[in-house]
N, C-alpha and C positions, 0 to 999 in steps of 0.2 A: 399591434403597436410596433413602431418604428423599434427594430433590432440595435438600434445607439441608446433607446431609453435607458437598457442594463447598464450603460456604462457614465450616461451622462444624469449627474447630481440632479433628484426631484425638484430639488431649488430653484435648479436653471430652467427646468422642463415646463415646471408650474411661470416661473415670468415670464420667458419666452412664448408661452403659448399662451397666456392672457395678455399679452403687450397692445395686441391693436385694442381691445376694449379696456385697457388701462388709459389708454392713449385717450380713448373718447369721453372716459370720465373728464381725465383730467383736463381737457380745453372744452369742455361744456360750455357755452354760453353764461349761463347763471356764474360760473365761478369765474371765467376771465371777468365780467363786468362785477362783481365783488372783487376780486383779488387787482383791480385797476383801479379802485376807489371810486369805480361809475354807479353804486347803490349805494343807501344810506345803511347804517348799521339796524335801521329794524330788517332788513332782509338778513344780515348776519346773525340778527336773532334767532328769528322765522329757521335759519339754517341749523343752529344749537340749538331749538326745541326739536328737529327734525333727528340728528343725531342720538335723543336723549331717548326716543324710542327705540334703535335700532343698537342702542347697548345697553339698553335694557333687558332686550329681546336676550342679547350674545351675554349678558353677565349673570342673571336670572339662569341661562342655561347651565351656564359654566359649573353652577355648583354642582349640579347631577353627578358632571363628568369627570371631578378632580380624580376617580380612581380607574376612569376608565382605561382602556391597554394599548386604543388610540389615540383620541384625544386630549386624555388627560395627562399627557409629559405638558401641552399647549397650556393648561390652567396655571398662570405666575401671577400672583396677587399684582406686583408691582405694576401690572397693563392694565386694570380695572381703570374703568373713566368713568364711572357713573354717579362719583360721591363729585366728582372735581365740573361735572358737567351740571348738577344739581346745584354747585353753588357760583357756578357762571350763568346759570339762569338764573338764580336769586338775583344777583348783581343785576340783569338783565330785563328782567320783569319783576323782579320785585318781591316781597318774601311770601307771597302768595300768586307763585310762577307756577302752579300747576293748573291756578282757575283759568277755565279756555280751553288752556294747553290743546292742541289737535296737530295729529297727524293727518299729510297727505294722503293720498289713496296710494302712492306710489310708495310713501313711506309703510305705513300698513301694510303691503304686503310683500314690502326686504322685509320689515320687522318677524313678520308670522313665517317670511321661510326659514330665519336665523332662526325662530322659536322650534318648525320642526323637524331643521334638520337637529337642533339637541337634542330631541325628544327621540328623535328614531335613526338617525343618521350620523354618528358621532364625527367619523370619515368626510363630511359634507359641511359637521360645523367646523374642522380645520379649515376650510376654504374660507369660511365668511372671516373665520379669527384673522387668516391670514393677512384676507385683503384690508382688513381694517385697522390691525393695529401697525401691524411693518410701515402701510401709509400715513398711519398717524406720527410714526417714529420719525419718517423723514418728509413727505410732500405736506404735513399736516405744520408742521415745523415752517415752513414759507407763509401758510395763513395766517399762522400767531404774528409772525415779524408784523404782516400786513395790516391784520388788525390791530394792533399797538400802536400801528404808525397812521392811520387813517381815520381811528375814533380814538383814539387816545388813552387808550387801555393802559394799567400799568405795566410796567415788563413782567411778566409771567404772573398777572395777578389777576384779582377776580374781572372776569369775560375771558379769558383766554387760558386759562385753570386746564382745559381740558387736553391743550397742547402741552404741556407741563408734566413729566413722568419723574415724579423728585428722588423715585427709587432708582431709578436707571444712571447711575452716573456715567456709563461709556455707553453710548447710544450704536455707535460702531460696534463693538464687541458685544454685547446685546444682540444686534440682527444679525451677524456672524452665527451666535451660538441657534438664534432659533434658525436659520437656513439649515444647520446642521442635525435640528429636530425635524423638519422635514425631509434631509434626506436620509434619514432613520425612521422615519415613519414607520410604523407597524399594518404595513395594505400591498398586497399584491399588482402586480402591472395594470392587472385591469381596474382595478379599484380606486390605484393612482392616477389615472384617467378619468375617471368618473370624479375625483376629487378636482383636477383641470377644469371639465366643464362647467362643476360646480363654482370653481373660481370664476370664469368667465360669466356664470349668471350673475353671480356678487357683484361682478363690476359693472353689469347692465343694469339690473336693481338700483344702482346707487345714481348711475344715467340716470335712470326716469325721475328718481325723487329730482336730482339735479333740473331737468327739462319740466318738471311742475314748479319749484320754484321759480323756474324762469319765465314761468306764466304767470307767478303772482306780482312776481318784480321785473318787469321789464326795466331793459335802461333806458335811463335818464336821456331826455333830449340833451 
């Protein structure tokens, strides 16, 4: 490992070095034409039943590990999404939101790595928590505004519940202090590395689910 790792903060080490597949998440095709109001909101549906696997996977594990010596400082109740994403699919499909209900292929199997890196990998599920919730704190924040303002959701109400963290009242001091659990992490150089890659797979994972939806919802002429 590069001899600056000891001195420069896991925090920077872990974005900087997943930045260009942050980068490819975020200007995906599927999410510019949703987040430009060029799809209808059953694709923003399609997109919260797709999330509702993939924290299920990450909060299902979470319990295992509240006491683990790695990942458990990472288990804060108040980032749970899964009660708030269940009741923006009610809103969404209706109070019988699970009949159907199907994952991608690509969803499927983010979903089953988040399932084992908890199971065997505690080191591995900080990377998925990472990339998941820090983006929901702030780039997930731009979706809500969007979908409020393009299907007409209410402000912070059911459809958009999952952007909505009603425990967090300083959302800046919040991602301050988790940075700060990262760069206390309890893992060695080489295994802080391996937690890197493993961010990088997170964020390609989420690519592909991105790049299947974008196969089911092409845009609009």
């Amino acid at each position: 490992m590069d001899a600056t790792a000891t001195v420069t903060p896991f925090s920077t080490l872990i974005r900087t070095a997943s930045h260009e597949q942050h980068t490819e998440a975020e200007t995906s095709t599927f999410m510019g034409d949703l987040l430009g109001g060029r799809l209808g909101v059953d694709a923003y549906t399609r997109y919260t039943e797709q999330l509702w696997f993939v924290y299920r996977a990450l909060e299902e594990g979470a319990e295992a590990l509240r006491d683990d010596p790695v990942a458990g400082p990472f288990i804060q109740p108040e980032l749970m999404r899964s009660t708030e994403l269940e009741r923006d699919l009610a809103h969404l499909r209706g109070e019988n939101w699970r009949e159907d209900l199907e994952a991608l292929p690509a969803t499927a199997a983010y979903a089953a790595r988040v399932a084992e890196c908890a199971r065997t990998w505690p080191a591995g599920y900080i990377a998925h928590h990472y990339t998941r919730y820090l983006g929901d704190l702030s780039g997930g924040q731009i979706i809500r505004d969007k979908a409020e303002k393009t299907w007409g959701f209410e402000r912070k109400g059911d459809g958009v519940r999952f952007y909505v963290f009603e425990q967090i009242t300083n959302p800046a001091a919040f991602k301050r202090g988790y940075r700060e659990l990262l760069d206390a992490v309890n893992a060695d150089d080489l295994e802080k590395q391996r937690i890197i890659e493993e961010c990088k797979r997170a964020f390609a994972l989420n690519t592909a689910v991105f790049r299947e939806l974008g196969e089911v919802f092409p845009r609009s002429a």
